[in-house]
N, C-alpha and C positions, 0 to 999 in steps of 0.2 A: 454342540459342545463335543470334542474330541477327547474319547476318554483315553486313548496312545495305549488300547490294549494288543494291540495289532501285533502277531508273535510272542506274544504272552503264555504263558502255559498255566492254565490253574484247576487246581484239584478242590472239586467239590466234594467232601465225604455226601456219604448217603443220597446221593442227586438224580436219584432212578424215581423220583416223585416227592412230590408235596412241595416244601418251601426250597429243598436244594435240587428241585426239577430247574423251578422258575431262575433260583440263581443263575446253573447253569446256563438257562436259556436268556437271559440278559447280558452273562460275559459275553456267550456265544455271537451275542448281537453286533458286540462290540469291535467285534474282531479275534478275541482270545483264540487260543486251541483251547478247549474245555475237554478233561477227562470224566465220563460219567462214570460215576460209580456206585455198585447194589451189592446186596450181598450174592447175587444168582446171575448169572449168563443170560436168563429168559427175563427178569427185569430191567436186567442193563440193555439188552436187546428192540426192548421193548420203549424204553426211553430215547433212544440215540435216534430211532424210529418216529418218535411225539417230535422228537425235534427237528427232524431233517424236512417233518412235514410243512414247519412253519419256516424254518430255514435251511435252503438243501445247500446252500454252501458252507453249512456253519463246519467248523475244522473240530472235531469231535475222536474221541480214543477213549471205547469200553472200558472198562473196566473192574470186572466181578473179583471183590475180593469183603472180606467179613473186618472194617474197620474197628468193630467193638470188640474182637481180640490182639494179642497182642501179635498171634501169626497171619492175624488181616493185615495187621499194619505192616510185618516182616513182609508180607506178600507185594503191598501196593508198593515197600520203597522199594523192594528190589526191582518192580516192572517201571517205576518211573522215581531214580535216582535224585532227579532235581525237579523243583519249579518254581513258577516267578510268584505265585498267586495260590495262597491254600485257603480252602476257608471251611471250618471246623463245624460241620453243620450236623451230624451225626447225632441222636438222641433220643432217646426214648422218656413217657412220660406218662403216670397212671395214675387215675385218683382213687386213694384209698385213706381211708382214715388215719390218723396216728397209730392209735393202739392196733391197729392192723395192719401197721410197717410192717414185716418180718426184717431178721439181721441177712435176710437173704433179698429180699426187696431191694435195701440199701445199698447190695453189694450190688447190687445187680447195675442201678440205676447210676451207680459212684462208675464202678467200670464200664460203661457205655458214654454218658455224659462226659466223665474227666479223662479219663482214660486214654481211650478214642484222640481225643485232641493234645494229649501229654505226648504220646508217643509218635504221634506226625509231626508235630511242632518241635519237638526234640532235633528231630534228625531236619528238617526241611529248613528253619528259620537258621541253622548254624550256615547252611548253604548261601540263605539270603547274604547271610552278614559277613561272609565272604567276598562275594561277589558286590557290594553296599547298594543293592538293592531289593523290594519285595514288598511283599503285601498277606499278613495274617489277617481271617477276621473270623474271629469262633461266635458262633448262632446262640448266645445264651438268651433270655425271655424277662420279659415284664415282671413273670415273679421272681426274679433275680433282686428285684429292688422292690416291690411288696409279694414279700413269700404268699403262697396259698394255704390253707388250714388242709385242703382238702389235698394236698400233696408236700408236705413236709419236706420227703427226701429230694422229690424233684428241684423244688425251689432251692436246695441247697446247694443242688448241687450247678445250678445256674449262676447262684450266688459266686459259688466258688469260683467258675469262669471266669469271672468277672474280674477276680483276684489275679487266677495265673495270667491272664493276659496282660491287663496292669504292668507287672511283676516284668513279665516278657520284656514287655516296650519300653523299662529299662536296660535291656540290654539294647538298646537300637541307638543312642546316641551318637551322632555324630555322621550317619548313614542316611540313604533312602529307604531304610525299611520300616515298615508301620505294624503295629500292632494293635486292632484294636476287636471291641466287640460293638455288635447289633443288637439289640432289645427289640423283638416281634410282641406284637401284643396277641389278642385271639384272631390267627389265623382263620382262611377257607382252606384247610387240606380233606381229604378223607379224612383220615383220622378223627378229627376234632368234626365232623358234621358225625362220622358217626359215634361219638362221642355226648357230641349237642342232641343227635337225636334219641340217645338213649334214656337223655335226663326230660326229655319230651316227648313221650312216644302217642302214638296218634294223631299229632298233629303235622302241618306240611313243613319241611327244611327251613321254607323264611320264614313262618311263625315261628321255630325253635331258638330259631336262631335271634329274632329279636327280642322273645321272652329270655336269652341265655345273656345278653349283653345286659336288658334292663334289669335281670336279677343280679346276676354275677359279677358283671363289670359297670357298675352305672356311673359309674366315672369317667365312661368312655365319653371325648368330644366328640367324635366322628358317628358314634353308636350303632357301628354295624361290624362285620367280622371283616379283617384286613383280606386285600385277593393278593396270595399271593405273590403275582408280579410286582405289587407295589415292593414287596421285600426282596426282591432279587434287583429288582433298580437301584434301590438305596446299597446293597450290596454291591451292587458294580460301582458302583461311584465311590466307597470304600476303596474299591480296589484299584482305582483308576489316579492316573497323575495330576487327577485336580482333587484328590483327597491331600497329596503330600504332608500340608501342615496338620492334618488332624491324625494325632497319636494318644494311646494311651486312652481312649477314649472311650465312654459307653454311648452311641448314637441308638434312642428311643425312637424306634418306629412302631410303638404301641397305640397309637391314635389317640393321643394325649389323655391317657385313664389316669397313668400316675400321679399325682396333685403335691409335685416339688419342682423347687426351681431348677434345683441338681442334681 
C-alpha cells in the first residue's frame, strides 16, 4: 500500500525517543522528510543516528528546540515555517494521587500536554488550510476516555486533546486537511517500563509487566504492553492519503482495554 508520503515534511514533537521515535521512524519509512525533534542537540543527535542505522536513506532534519514552551515552539516555527504533517506527540505523565495534585503539577502537566500542541497547531494547520491540504494527529491516551484515579490531571488533560482537535477538524471542511487524534494504550517506552518496574521491584521486566497489565489494565484483549512501532504504523497511516476520509476522529490503538462501542 502506497501511503504518497514521498516529499511530505512532517514534524514530530518530542521524537528523539519513545512513541515519537518510532512515529518518526515509520513516516521516515514511508518516504516523508521527518524533522526529529528533542529538547537538546545530543538527544536529537543521537536519534537521527537510531535511525539512519535502520534507514540511511531516510530524509531527516534535527531539530533541538524545547516544544513545552512557548519560546520552543517560537524557536521550531521559525526554523521550519511550513509543513504538510504535524503530529503533536509531546507529553509528559506522573502518577500521583489526587490529594497530591499540587496547582503546580496541573500547570505543569496543562502546559506540556495542551499547550505544546495549541501553539504548533495554531500557526501550522492555518498553513495547511491554505494551501487545502495536511494532516494533524495529536498523541492523546486510553485515559483520555477512561481517566486514571492515579493521574487525575494527566487524564484530563488527554481528555482535553481530544476536545481541541475535534474542535480543529471543524475548521477543515471542504479541504484535504485532517485532523484527528490516536489513543495508545500501555506503551513499551522507557519511561513506562521504568515506571512498571518501579511498581514491581525485584522481579524481571516481563514479569512486571504482565503482573502490571493483569492488575491495572485487565481489560486489556491483547494483554501485553503495546511495542511501540505498532503506534507509529497506525500513525503513518493517519497521516497518509489512504486515511483521507477519516477526520475528526479518536482512532484506539489501546489493545482493545476500553469496553465501549464508541
Amino acid at each position: 500500500m502506497n501511503f504518497e508520503l514521498a516529499n511530505k515534511t512532517a514534524l514530530v514533537s518530542a521524537s528523539s525517543g519513545g512513541i515519537g521515535l518510532e512515529i518518526a521512524r515509520s513516516l521516515a519509512a514511508e518516504g516523508a522528510r521527518v524533522v526529529i525533534n528533542g529538547r537538546t542537540q545530543a538527544s536529537v543527535d543521537k536519534a537521527v543516528a537510531d535511525l539512519r542505522a535502520t534507514q540511511p536513506n531516510a530524509v531527516l532534519v534535527p531539530l533541538a528546540a524545547d516544544n513545552a514552551t512557548a519560546a520552543g515552539c517560537a524557536a521550531t516555527i521559525a526554523a521550519l515555517p511550513d509543513v504538510d504533517i504535524l503530529v503533536n506527540n509531546l507529553g509528559i505523565y506522573e502518577a500521583v494521587g489526587f490529594f497530591e495534585e499540587t496547582d503546580e503539577s496541573w500547570q505543569r502537566l496543562f502546559d506540556v500536554n495542551i499547550m505544546s500542541g495549541v501553539r504548533l497547531t495554531r500557526h501550522y494547520l492555518r498553513g495547511m488550510l491554505d494551501r487545502g491540504h495536511g494532516r494533524v494527529v495529536f498523541i492523546s491516551s486510553e485515559s483520555g476516555v477512561t481517566p486514571a484515579p492515579e493521574m487525575a490531571h494527566y487524564s484530563a488533560t488527554k481528555t482535553m486533546q481530544l476536545s481541541i482537535a475535534r474542535s480543529l477538524a471543524e475548521l477543515t471542511k471542504n479541504t484535504n486537511v485532517t485532523v484527528n487524534s490516536v489513543l495508545p494504550g500501555p506503551t513499551r517506552t522507557p519511561g513506562v517500563e521504568e515506571f512498571i518496574g518501579g511498581i514491581y521491584p525485584g522481579v524481571s521486566q516481563a514479569d512486571a509487566e504482565r503482573q502490571f497489565i493483569a492488575q491495572n489494565r485487565p481489560t486489556s484483549l491483547i494483554g501485553r504492553l503495546i511495542d511501540p512501532k505498532e503506534i507509529g504504523d497506525t500513525v503513518a497511516f493517519m497521516c497518509s492519503a489512504r486515511a483521507s476520509a477519516i477526520n475528526g476522529s479518536c482512532i484506539r490503538a489501546e489493545g482493545g482495554l476500553v469496553r465501549t462501542v464508541f
